[in-house]
Each structure stands twice: as structure tokens, then as C-alpha cells.
C-alpha positions in Angstrom: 47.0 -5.5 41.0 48.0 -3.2 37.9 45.8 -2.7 35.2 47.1 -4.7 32.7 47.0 -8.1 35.1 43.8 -7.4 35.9 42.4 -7.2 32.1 44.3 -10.3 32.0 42.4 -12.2 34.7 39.0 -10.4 33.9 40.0 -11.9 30.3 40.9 -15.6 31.5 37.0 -15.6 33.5 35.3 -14.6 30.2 37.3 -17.8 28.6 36.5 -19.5 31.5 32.2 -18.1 31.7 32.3 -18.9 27.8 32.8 -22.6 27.9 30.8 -22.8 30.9 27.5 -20.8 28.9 28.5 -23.0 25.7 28.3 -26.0 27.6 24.6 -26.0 29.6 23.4 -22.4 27.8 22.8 -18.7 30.0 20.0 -19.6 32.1 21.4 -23.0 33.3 24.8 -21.4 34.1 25.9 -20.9 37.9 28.2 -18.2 39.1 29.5 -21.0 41.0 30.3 -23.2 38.2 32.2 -20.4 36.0 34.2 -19.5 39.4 35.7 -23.0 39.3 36.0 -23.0 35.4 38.2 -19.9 35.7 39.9 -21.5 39.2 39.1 -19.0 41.7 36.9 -18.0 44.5 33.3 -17.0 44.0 34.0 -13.9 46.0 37.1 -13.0 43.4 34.6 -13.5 40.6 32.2 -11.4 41.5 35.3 -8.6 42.7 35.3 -8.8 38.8 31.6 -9.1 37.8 28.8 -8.8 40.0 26.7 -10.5 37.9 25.9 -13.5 35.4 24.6 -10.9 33.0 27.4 -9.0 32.6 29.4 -11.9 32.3 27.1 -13.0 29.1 27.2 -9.0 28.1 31.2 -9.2 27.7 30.7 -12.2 25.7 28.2 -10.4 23.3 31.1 -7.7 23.5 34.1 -10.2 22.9 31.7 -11.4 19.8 31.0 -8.2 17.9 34.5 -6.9 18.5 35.7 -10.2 16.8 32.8 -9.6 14.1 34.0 -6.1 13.3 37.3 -7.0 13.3 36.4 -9.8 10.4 34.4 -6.9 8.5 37.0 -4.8 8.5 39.5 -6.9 7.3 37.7 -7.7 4.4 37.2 -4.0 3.8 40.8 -2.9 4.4 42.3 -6.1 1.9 44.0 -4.3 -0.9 43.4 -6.7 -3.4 39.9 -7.1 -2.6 38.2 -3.2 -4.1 35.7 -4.7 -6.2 33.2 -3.4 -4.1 30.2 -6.3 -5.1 32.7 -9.0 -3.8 33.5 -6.6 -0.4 30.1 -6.9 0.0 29.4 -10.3 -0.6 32.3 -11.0 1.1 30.7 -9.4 4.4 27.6 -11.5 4.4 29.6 -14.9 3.9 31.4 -13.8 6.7 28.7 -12.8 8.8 26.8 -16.4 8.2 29.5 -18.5 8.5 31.1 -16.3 12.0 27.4 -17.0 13.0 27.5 -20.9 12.3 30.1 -21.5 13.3 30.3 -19.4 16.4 26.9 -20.4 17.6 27.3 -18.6 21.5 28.3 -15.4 20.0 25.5 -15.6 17.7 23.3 -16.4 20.2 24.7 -13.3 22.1 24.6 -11.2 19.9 20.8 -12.0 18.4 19.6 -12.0 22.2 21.3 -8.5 22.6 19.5 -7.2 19.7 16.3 -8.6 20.4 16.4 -7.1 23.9 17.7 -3.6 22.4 15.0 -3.6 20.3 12.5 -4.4 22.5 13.5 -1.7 25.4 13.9 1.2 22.4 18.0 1.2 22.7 17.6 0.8 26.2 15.4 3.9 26.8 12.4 1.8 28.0 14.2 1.0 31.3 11.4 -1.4 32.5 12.4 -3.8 29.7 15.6 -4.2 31.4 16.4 -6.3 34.8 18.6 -4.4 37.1 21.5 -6.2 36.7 21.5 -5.0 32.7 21.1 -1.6 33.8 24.0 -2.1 36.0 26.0 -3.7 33.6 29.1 -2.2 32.1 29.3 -4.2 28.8 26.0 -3.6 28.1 26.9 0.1 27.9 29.8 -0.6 26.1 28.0 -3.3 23.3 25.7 -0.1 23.0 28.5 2.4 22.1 29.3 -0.4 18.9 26.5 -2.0 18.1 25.6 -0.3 14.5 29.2 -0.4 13.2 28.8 -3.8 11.5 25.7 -2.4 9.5 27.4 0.9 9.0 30.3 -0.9 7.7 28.7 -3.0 4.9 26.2 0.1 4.3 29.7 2.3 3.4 30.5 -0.8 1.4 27.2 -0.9 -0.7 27.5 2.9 -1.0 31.0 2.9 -2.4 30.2 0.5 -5.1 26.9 2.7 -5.9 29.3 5.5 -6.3 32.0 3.9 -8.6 29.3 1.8 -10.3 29.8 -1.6 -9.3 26.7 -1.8 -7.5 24.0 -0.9 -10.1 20.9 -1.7 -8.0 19.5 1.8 -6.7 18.0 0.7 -3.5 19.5 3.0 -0.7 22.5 1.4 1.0 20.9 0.9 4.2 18.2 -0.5 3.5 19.8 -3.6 1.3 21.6 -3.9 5.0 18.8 -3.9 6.5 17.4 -6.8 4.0 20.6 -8.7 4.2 21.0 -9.1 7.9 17.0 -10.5 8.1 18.3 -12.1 5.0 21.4 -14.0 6.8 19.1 -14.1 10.8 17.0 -16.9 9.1 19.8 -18.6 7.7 21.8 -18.9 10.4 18.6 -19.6 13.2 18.2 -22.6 11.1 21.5 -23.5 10.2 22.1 -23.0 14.7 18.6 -24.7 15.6 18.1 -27.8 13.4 21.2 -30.2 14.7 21.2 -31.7 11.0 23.4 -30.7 7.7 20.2 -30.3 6.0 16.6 -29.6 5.9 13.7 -30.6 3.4 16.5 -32.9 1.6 18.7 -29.7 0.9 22.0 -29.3 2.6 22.9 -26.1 4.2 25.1 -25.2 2.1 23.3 -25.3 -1.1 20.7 -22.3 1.1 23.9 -20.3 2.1 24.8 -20.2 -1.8 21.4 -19.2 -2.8 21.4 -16.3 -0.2 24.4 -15.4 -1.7 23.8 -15.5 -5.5 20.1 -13.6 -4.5 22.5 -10.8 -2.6 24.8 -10.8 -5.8 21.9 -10.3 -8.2 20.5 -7.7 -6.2 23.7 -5.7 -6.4 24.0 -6.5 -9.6 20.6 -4.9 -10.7 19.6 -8.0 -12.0 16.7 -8.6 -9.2 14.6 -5.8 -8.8 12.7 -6.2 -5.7 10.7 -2.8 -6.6 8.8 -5.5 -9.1 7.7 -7.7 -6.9 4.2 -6.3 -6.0 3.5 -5.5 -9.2 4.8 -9.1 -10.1 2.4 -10.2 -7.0 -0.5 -8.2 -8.6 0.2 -9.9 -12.2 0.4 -13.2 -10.4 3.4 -14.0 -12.8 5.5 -14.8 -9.2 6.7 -18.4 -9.2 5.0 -20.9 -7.9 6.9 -23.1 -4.4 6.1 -26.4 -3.8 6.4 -27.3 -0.6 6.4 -31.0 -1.4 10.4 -31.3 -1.1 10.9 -34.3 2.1 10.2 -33.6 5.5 11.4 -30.6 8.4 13.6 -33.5 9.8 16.4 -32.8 7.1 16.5 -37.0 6.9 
């Protein structure tokens, strides 16, 4: 088999391991079920991948290609320089690709969590030995900081031709934004309701969004807040708004 037929069947088993993971989750999933979700022999499958974890590792791989690719064209769009809206632009993308994407997002967040934990995959006894083995792990390593570098060069560009007036350091607003955009989307993917404490999604995702704006803006200086804290001048949240069940 030629190269290019065989990224094509390796291609139709990652459809195939997708729907089969989306339907009863990663640790439920059976070799044998995503052998007769792509129609072939269990032996062909594992010709292809010798094991459920580097099936779920192309997946995370299939996601953050399809996330860069999303960045990137929000970047790259012509009519789209005004660097605050590139940015903001990013972040909507990143929570609704999340949301709306939940495997991926649950691929990608369990990748990270289990980079992190294992130091970039130095601490080898973090890993089981079909990670170690696994080719897409390698290969989600090699990529897995060009979505922050992408909306850190954003964040920087905008600093530079003055856009972005906030002075925090590029990175770090990244940094703040992605934990910013995790809790969104773990609720948003956990709840199985529109809403929570009476408010609707939506109304959270536009709040994380006008607080990311602000910021950019230099109209929210988080630098304050401790000395804000100290004052005790911070607003007051009541936490009397309905119940967790979003009903």
C-alpha cells in the first residue's frame, strides 16, 4: 500500500475511533468496537495503531491542528488588523471550538494535564508505556505551545502599534486567558444545561469577553487588585442567584 492510501485508511480509523470515544468516552472504548466502526479486522487496526492511546493521541492531534488552523485564520484575515479584535477574536474562537467540540476539548485538556503533570514528558514514570510509545504523543508535543504563541504575537503586535494599551507582558495575559476560557468551557462541557445559577451561558461567554477587552483596553488594571483587596473597596458577590442546577 502507497503512502498516500495508507494516510487515507489511518485517516478513515481516526473518523471511525472518534465517534466510537464520543459515543461511550476513552476509558469505555474497545479496540474491538473502533475495528468494526472503521470496518476492518482488529489485527489491520492495530497494523495501524498498536494502541487505544495513540488512537485518542491522534485525536488530540487532529484537534489542535484544527485549532491552529482556526487561530491562524483569524490572524492572516486582511480585513481583520485591529489587533484588540484579533485577539478577542482568538478567545471566542477558542471557547466556542471548545463547546462545541467537546472530544477535542476533552483531548486536548487531558493532554495538557498529563504534560504538565510528567514536566513535558520528562518525568517518564508519569507516563504508561503505551504513551511513551506513542507517535502522536511525540508529534502533539512538537505543537503544543503554537496556539499560545500565536495569540501571545497577537497581544504583542497590538502593544507595539498601540492598540493594546494594557502593559502586562504578552504571555502572561495568555496565560490569564486560557485559565480564563478552561473554566468557561469545563462548565459550559460538564453542566448538560444552557444555564447555571439562572444565567445562560452565553451571557458568561460575553462577560469573559468584555473583561478580556477591558483588559486590553487598559481599562482593568489587574495590578490594582491587591491594593483594591487591601482597601477592601472590591465588590461585593452574592451568591444568592438560584441554584447549581441551572433550572
Amino acid at each position: 500500500m502507497n503512502s498516500e492510501k495508507r494516510l487515507e485508511k489511518e485517516s478513515a480509523i481516526i473518523d471511525a475511533a472518534e465517534k466510537v470515544f464520543q459515543s461511550v468516552g476513552f476509558k469505555n472504548a474497545k479496540m474491538d468496537d473502533i475495528a468494526e466502526a472503521a470496518g476492518i479486522t482488529k489485527v489491520t487496526l492495530y497494523s495501524y495503531f498498536q494502541s487505544k492511546e495513540n488512537l485518542y493521541m491522534s485525536i488530540t492531534y487532529r484537534a489542535l491542528n484544527s485549532m491552529i488552523a482556526d487561530f491562524n485564520a483569524i490572524v492572516e484575515n486582511p480585513t481583520g488588523r485591529n489587533m484588540v479584535k484579533v485577539v478577542l477574536g482568538i478567545l471566542e474562537a477558542f471557547m466556542d471550538f471548545c463547546s462545541q467540540n467537546y472530544l477535542y476539548s476533552e483531548a486536548l485538556l487531558d493532554y495538557f494535564v498529563l504534560n504538565r503533570s510528567s514536566d513535558s514528558g520528562k518525568d517518564t514514570s508519569k507516563l504508561t508505556e503505551a504513551v511513551l510509545q506513542s507517535s502522536y504523543f511525540k508529534k502533539v508535543q512538537e505543537k503544543h505551545n503554537i496556539p499560545f504563541k500565536i495569540l501571545a504575537k497577537a497581544v504583542a503586535e497590538g502593544q507595539a502599534d498601540g492598540s493594546i494599551k494594557m502593559s502586562i507582558d504578552p504571555m502572561l495575559y495568555t496565560l490569564h486567558a486560557w485559565t480564563s476560557s478552561i473554566g468557561y468551557i469545563k462548565i459550559v462541557n460538564s453542566s448538560g444545561s444552557p444555564s447555571i445559577f439562572n444565567f445562560d451561558f452565553t451571557h458568561l461567554r460575553s462577560l469573559n469577553l468584555k473583561l478580556a477587552e477591558q483588559i486590553l483596553l487598559g481599562q482593568f488594571d489587574p495590578g490594582n487588585l491587591e491594593q483594591q483587596a487591601k482597601e477592601n473597596i472590591l465588590p461585593q458577590v452574592s451568591t444568592d442567584s438560584g441554584n447549581f442546577s441551572g433550572n
